[in-house]
C-alpha positions in Angstrom: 115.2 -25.3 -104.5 113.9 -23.2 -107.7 115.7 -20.2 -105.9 119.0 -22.1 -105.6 119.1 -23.5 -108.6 118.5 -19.6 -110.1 121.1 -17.9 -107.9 123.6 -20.2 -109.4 122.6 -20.1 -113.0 121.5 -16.6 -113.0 122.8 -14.6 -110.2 120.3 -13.3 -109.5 119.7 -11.2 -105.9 117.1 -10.8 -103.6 114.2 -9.2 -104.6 114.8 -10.1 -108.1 113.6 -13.5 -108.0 109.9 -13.5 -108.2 109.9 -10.5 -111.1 112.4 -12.8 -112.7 110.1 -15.6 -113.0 107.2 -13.9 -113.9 109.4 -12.1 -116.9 110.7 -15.1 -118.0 106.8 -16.8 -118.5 105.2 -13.3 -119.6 108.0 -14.0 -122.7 107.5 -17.5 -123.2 104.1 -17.2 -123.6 104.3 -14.5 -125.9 106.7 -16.1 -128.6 105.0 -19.4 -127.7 102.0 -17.3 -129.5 103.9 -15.9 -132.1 105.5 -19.3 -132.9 102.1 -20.9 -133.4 101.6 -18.4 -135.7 104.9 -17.8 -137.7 104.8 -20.7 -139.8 101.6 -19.7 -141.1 102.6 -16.7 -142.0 105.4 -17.5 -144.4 103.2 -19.7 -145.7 100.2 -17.4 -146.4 103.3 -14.5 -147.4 104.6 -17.8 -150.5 100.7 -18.3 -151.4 100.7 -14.5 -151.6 103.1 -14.6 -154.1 107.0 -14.2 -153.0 106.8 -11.5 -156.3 105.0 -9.6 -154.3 106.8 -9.8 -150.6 108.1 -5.9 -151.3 104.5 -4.8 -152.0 103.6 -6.4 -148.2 106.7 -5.0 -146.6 105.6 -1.9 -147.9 102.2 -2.3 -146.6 103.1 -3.4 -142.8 105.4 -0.2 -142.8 102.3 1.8 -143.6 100.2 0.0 -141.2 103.1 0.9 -138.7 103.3 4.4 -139.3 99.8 4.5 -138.7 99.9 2.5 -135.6 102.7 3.7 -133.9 101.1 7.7 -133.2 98.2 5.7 -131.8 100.1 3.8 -129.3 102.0 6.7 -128.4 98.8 8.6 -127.3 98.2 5.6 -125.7 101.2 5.8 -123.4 100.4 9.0 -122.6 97.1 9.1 -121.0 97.1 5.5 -119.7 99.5 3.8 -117.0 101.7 0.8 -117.7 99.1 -1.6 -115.6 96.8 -1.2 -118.1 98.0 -0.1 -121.3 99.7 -3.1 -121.6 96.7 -5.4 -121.4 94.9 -3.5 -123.8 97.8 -3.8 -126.0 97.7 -7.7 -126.1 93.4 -8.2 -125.6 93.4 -5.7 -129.0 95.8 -8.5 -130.6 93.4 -11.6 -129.3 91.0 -9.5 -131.2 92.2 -9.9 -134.2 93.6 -13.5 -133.8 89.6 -14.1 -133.4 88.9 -12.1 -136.5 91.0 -14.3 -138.9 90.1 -17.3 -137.3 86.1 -16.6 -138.5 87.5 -15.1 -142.0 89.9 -18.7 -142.8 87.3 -20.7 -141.0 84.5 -19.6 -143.8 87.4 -19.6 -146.4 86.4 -15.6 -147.0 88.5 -14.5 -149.8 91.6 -16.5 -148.8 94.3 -15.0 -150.8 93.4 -11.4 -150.0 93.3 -12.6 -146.0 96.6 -14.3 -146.4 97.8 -11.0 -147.6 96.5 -8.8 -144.6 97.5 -12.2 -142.5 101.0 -11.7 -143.2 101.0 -8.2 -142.8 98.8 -7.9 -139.6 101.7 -10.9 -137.8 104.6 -8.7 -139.2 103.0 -5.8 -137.4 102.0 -8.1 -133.7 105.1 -9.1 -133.6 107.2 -6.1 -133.3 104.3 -4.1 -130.9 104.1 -7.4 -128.3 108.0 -7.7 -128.4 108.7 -4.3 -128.3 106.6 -3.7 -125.2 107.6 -6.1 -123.7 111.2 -5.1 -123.8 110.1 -1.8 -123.4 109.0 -3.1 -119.8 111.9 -5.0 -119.1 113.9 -2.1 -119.3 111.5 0.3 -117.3 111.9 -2.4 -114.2 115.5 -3.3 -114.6 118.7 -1.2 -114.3 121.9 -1.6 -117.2 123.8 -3.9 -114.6 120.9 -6.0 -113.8 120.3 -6.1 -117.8 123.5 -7.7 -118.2 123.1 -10.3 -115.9 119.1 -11.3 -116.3 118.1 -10.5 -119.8 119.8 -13.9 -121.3 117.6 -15.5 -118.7 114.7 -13.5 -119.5 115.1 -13.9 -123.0 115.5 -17.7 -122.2 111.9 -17.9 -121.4 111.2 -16.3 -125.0 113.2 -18.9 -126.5 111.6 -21.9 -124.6 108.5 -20.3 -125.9 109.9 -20.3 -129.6 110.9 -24.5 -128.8 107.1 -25.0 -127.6 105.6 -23.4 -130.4 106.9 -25.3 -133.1 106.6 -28.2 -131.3 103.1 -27.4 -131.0 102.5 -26.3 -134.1 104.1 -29.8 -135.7 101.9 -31.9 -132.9 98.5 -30.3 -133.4 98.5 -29.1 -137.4 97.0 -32.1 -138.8 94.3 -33.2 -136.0 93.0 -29.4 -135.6 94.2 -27.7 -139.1 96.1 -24.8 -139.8 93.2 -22.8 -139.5 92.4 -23.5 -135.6 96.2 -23.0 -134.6 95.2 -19.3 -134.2 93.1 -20.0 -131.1 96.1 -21.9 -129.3 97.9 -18.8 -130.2 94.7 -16.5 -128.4 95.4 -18.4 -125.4 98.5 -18.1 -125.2 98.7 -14.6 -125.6 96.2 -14.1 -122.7 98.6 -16.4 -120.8 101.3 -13.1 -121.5 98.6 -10.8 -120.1 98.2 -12.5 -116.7 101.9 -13.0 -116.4 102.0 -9.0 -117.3 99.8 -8.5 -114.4 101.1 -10.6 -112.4 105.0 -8.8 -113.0 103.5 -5.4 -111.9 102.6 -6.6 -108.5 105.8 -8.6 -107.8 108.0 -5.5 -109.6 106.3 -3.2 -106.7 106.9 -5.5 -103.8 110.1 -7.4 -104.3 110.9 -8.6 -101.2 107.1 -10.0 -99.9 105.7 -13.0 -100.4 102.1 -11.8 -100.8 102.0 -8.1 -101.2 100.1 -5.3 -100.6 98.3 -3.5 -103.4 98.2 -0.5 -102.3 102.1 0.4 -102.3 103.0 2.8 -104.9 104.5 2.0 -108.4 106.0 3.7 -111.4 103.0 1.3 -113.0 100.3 3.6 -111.7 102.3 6.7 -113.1 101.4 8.1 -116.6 104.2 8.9 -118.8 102.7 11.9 -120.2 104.3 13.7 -123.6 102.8 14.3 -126.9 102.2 11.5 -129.3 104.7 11.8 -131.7 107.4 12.8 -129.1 109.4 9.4 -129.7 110.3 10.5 -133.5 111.5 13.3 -132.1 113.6 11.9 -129.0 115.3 9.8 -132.0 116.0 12.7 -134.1 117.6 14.5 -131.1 119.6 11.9 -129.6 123.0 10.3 -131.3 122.4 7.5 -129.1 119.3 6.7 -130.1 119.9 7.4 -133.8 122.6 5.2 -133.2 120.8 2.3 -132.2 117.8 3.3 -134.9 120.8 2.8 -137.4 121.6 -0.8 -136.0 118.1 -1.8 -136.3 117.9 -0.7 -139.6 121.2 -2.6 -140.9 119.4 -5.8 -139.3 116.7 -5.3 -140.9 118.6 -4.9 -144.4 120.3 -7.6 -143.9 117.4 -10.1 -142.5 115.2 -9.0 -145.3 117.8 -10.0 -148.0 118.3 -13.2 -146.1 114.5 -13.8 -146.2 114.3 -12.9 -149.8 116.8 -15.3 -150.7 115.3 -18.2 -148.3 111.8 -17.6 -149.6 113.1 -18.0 -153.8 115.3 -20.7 -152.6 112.4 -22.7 -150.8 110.0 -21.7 -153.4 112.0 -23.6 -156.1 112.6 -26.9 -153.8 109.1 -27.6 -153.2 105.8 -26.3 -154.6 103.5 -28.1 -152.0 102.7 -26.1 -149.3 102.6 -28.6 -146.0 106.5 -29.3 -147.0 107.3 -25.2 -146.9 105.2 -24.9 -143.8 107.6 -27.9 -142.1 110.5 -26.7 -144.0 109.8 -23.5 -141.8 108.8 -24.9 -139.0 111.8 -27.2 -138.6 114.1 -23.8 -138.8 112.2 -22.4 -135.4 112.4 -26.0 -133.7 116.6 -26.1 -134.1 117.0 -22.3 -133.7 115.2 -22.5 -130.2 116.8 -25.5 -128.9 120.6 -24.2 -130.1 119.1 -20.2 -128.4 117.8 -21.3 -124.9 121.2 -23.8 -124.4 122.9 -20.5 -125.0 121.2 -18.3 -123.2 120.6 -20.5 -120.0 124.7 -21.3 -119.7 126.4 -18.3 -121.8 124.6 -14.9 -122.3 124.3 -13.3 -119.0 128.1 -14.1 -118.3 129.4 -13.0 -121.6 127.1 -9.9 -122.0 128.8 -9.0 -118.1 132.0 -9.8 -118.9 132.5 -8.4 -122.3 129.8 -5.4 -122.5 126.6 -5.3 -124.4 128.7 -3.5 -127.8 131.0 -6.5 -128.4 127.9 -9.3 -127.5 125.7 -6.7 -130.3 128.3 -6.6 -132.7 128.6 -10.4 -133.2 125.5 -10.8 -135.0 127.2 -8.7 -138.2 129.8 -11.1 -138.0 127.2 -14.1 -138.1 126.0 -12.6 -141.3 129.0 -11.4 -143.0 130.3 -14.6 -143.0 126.9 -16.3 -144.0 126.3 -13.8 -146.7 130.4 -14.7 -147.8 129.3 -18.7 -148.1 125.8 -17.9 -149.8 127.6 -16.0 -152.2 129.4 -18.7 -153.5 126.7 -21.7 -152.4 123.3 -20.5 -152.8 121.6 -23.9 -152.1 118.8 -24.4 -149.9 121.2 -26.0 -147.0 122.8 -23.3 -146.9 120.0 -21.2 -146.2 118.6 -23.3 -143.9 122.2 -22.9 -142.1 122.8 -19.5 -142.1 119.0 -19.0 -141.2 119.8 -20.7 -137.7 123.0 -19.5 -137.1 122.2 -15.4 -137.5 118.7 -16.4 -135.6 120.4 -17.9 -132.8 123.1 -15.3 -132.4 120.3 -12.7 -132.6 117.8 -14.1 -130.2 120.8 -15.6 -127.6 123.3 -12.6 -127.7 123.0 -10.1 -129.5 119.2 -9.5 -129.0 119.6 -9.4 -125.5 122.4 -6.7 -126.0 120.8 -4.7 -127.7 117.8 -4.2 -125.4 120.2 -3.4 -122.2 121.3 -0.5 -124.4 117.8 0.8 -123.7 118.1 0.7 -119.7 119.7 3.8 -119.8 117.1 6.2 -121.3 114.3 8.2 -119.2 111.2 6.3 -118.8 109.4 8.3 -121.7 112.2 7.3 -123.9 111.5 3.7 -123.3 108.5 3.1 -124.4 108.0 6.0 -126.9 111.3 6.0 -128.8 112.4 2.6 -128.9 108.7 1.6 -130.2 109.6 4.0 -133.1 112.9 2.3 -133.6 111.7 -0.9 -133.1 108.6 -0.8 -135.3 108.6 2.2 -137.6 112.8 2.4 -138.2 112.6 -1.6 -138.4 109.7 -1.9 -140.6 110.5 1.3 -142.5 114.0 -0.3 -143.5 112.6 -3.7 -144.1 110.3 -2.0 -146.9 113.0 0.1 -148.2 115.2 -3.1 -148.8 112.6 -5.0 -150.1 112.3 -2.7 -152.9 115.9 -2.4 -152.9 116.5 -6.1 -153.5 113.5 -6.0 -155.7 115.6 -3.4 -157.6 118.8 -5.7 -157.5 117.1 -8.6 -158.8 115.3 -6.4 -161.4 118.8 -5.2 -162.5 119.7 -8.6 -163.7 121.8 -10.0 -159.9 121.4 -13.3 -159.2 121.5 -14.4 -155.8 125.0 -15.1 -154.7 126.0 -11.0 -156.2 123.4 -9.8 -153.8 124.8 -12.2 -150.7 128.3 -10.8 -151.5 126.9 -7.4 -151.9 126.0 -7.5 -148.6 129.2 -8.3 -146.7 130.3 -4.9 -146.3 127.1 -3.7 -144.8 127.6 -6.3 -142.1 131.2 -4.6 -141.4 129.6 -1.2 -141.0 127.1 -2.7 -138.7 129.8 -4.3 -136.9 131.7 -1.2 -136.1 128.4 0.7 -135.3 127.6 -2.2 -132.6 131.6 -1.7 -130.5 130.4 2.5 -131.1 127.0 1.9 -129.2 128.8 -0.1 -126.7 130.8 2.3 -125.9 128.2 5.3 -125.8 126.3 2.6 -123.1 129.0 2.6 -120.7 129.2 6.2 -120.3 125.8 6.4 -119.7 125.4 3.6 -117.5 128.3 5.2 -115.2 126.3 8.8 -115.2 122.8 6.9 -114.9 124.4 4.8 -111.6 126.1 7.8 -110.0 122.3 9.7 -110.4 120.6 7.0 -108.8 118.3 5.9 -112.1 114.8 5.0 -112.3 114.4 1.7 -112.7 111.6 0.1 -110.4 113.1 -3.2 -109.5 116.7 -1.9 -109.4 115.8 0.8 -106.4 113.6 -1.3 -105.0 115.7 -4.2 -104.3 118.9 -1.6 -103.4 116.6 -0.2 -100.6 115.8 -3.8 -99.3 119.6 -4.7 -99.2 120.3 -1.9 -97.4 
């Protein structure tokens, strides 16, 4: 009945079925995690003092640059099977480190500090891996018809986290959230494990082992080859460009919200709900559209127009902020650019990626995704710093900003374009993608 029931809402094929399940709870319990742990850290980033947001910005996108040449050595030497584990067990790691630290109340503001820059930093690495591996198994078509699905299961994942996050803050305490986060997270590792078995034997009920897999396979390469795959590549400078005008534009956003909130309440439970109620109606408005919408509008109209209508989101939000700049609106425009992001144009922009070589897709979209995102959410942090600084008030800035959105609008129809060629030469080559091949030889 669960297969029926996905073949109509998804249509999905055989062989696809069983990776498409595991993908879907490998993501929900990853931003179920990460949704535990959110509120938190806009908390902890207010108590840090919202003067000094740039000066943490700045300090992920150090920690980044410093992390990112590690992971890409890690790539390198170690298969997909197990560097992805290692990925997430290094996070629980941590997660158990801050726990002992807030539990002891150990210098609390200077942990809040490295608290909201260690989450800034999680977040980008476990989602950008796990995209990353999304579009190492599937092919651009099968992107255009699953990843709304797939990224369905993230957004259930955001709902639940809230949810839990609002049922167990009071009986546990903030504080002891981050272990319901730790087991969560490990829930993303076994789902992870559990993906590479079904991705190498898609049509089998309970496979063999032993069959071969692009998992097993190292991807070789120096450790600072994805810089230079951006560098080289239009394409991916392209899409590096995209990520960095989304990242302008949510760090002015954030900016704004985190003043505007500031000066509504100075107790820091009503902030934390405050926050917390944003995820809850984002998620519940993201998985309704990505369950009945995404997969058939990112198919029908092509993964440039379903990217580009996330700058419209925020040119028109930034338009009303700049003549409303009240803490409804905010709380508006907040959900509206979050769901268009995580129900459209997110999953959009990761099919874009199911047309690079394998190497590509783990080594130069984790420097777009990390280094260019992080990198351009420090530079406008300072820049909006400057702005502020310069004697603009908040609703100069949000009109500043609507013309930016039209330039990232026109970018997004350019990449879409660019993906379509590609996807034609990558079909009439025969591709790479695991799952895609695998489940063509089975139909055959």
């Amino acid at each position: 009945m669960l297969q029926r029931w996905l073949v109509r809402v998804v249509a999905a094929r055989p062989g696809e079925l069983r990776s498409l399940g595991w993908s879907f709870a490998y993501f929900f319990c990853l931003l179920a995690g990460y949704y535990v742990l959110r509120p938190l850290r806009d908390e902890m980033g207010i108590a840090g003092g919202v003067r000094n947001l740039q000066w943490l910005f700045t300090a992920t996108f150090a920690v980044m640059l410093a992390a990112v040449p590690l992971f890409g050595a890690l790539v390198a030497r170690v298969p997909r099977r197990r560097f992805i584990p290692i990925v997430y067990h290094f996070f629980v790691a941590n997660i158990a480190i801050f726990w002992v630290l807030l539990a002891l109340d150990v210098g609390r503001l200077h942990v809040a500090r490295v608290f909201f820059v260690w989450i800034s930093v999680f977040n980008l690495f476990a989602v950008s891996v796990f995209w990353s591996y999304m579009a190492d198994l599937f092919s651009s078509e099968q992107g255009k018809r699953l990843f709304g699905f797939i990224a369905a299961g993230g957004s259930a994942g955001a709902l639940a986290g809230p949810i839990l996050t609002v049922w167990l803050a009071v009986p546990l305490g903030p504080t002891h959230l981050l272990i319901v986060a730790a087991v969560l997270l490990e829930g993303a590792v076994l789902c992870a494990r559990r993906l590479e078995i079904a991705a190498a034997h898609p049509d089998r009920a309970e496979p063999s082992r032993a069959a071969p897999s692009t998992g097993h396979a190292k991807l070789g390469g120096g450790w600072l080859a994805g810089i230079t795959m951006v560098l080289r590549s239009p394409y991916l400078a392209g899409i590096a460009l995209w990520v960095a005008l989304l990242s302008l534009a949510g760090t002015f956003l954030y900016f704004q919200q985190a003043g505007i909130v500031a000066a509504a309440s100075d107790d820091p439970a009503v902030r934390t709900r405050i926050f917390a109620g944003i995820d809850l109606v984002v998620g519940i408005l993201t998985i309704a559209v990505q369950f009945l919408a995404t997969g058939r509008l990112i198919t029908r109209f092509g993964a440039g127009p379903a990217a580009a209508f996330l700058p419209l989101v925020f040119g028109a939000g930034f338009a009303v902020l700049g003549f409303a700049p009240a803490l409804a609106v905010v709380i508006v425009f907040q959900a509206a650019q979050r769901t268009a992001n995580f129900a459209l144009s997110n999953p959009a922009r990761e099919v874009l990626f199911t047309v690079l070589a394998r190497e590509e897709k783990y080594k130069a979209k984790n420097v777009i995704d990390i280094v260019v995102f992080r990198g351009a959410d420090a530079a406008s942090g300072w820049l909006y710093a400057t702005m502020r600084a310069a004697g603009l008030d908040l609703s100069a800035i949000a009109l500043a900003s609507v013309p930016v959105a039209a330039l990232w609008f026109a970018l997004a129809l350019a990449l879409g374009r660019a993906h379509e060629r590609r996807a034609q030469r990558r079909a009439s080559d025969g591709g790479d993608n695991v799952i895609a091949n695998q489940t063509d030889r089975s139909m055959k």
